[in-house]
N, C-alpha and C positions, 0 to 999 in steps of 0.2 A: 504493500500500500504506500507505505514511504517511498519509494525509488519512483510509482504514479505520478505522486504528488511533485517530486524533480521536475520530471518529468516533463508535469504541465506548467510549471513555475517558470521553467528556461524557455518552452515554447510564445508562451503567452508573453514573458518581457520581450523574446526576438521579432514578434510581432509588434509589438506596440514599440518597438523602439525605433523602425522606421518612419516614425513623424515626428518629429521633433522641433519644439520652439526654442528659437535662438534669438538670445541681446541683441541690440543692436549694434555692437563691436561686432559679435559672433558674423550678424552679415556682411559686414563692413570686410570683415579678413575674408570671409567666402566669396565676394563680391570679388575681390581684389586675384583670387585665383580662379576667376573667371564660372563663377558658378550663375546659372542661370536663374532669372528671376521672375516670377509670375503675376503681375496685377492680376487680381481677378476682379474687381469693380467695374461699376456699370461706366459708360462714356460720359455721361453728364459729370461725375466723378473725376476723374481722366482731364474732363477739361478745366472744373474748377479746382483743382490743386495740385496737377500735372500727376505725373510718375516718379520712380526712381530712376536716374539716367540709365538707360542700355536694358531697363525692364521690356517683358513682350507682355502686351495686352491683351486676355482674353478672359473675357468678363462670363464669370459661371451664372448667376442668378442676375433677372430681369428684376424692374421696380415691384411687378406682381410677386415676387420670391419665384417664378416659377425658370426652369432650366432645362436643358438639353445634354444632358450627362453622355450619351452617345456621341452628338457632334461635339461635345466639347473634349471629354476624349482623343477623339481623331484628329483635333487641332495640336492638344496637347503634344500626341505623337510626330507633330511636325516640330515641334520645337525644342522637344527632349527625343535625343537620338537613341538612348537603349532606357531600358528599364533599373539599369544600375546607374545612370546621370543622377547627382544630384540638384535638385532644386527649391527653390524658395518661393511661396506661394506669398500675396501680399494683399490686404482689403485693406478697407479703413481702420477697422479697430483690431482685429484678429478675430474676431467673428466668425466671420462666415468662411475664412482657412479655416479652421477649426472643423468645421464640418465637410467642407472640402476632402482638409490632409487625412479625416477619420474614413470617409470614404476611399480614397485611392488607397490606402491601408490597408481596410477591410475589404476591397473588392476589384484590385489589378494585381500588378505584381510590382509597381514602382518599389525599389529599394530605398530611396533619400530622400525621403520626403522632408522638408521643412518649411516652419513659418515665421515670421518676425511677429515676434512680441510687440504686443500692442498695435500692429498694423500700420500705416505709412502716417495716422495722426500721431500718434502716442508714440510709437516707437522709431518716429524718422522726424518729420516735421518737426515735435516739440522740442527735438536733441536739435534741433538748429542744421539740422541737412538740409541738403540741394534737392528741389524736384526741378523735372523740367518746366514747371511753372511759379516756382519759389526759388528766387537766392539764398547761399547757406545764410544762416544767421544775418537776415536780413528784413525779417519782422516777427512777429509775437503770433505762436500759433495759431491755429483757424479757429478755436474754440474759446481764447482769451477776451474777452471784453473790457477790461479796465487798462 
C-alpha cells in the first residue's frame, strides 16, 4: 500500500509541475534566453496597454468568456514548435492562465508550461516595465488613481 501511495505522490507532483508560475525576474531571465511568450487577452486589451515586447498574441477567451480551444490549439502549434518548448502564457491578472496552463496540463502533452504572476498588470506594468504601448517607468500603473 505504501510503495501505491509513492507511487501516486511522484506521478501527481510530475504532472502538476509542468505549469508553473514565475516572478517577474523568473520571466525577465526566460525572456532573455529566448523563451516564448503568450498574451492571451482579448485585442481591445492588446490595444489599451500594449504587450510585452516580442510577445505572440492569441487571445483564448472572447468578452462573452466563450472560446475555441480546438483552433486555438492549432494556432498555438504554430508558434510552439514541439511539445517540450517552453513557454509563458500572459493575461491581465493571471486569471484566466490559470485556467489556460490547468488545461494544456491536464489535456495535451505540452511539457513547460508557464505563467507570470500576476499577469502583464501586476506583474509587469506595476514593476515599471516596457509594453509596446507603455515606456519602462514612465507613469503610474493602469489601476492607480491618486
Amino acid at each position: 500500500m505504501q510503495k501505491i501511495l509513492i507511487i501516486m505522490f511522484f506521478i501527481s507532483t510530475n504532472v502538476l509541475a509542468s505549469f508553473t508560475t514565475l516572478t517577474t525576474n523568473e520571466v525577465l531571465a526566460k525572456q532573455t534566453n529566448g523563451t516564448i511568450i503568450i498574451d492571451v487577452r482579448r485585442v481591445d486589451e492588446y490595444n489599451k496597454y500594449g504587450v510585452i515586447p516580442g510577445s505572440h498574441k492569441l487571445t483564448f477567451f472572447d468578452k462573452n468568456g466563450k472560446y475555441n480551444a480546438k483552433k486555438w490549439l492549432a494556432d498555438l502549434e504554430k508558434i510552439v514548435p514541439t511539445k517540450a518548448t517552453e513557454f509563458i502564457l500572459v493575461c491581465a491578472h493571471a486569471n484566466r492562465t490559470k485556467t489556460i496552463g490547468k488545461f494544456l496540463n491536464s489535456e495535451t502533452a505540452y511539457k513547460n508550461i508557464y505563467e507570470l504572476d500576476g499577469g502583464i498588470n501586476y506583474g509587469w506594468i506595476d514593476k515599471g516595465l516596457a509594453t509596446t504601448k507603455i515606456a519602462a517607468k514612465s507613469a503610474k500603473p493602469w489601476y492607480q488613481f491618486w
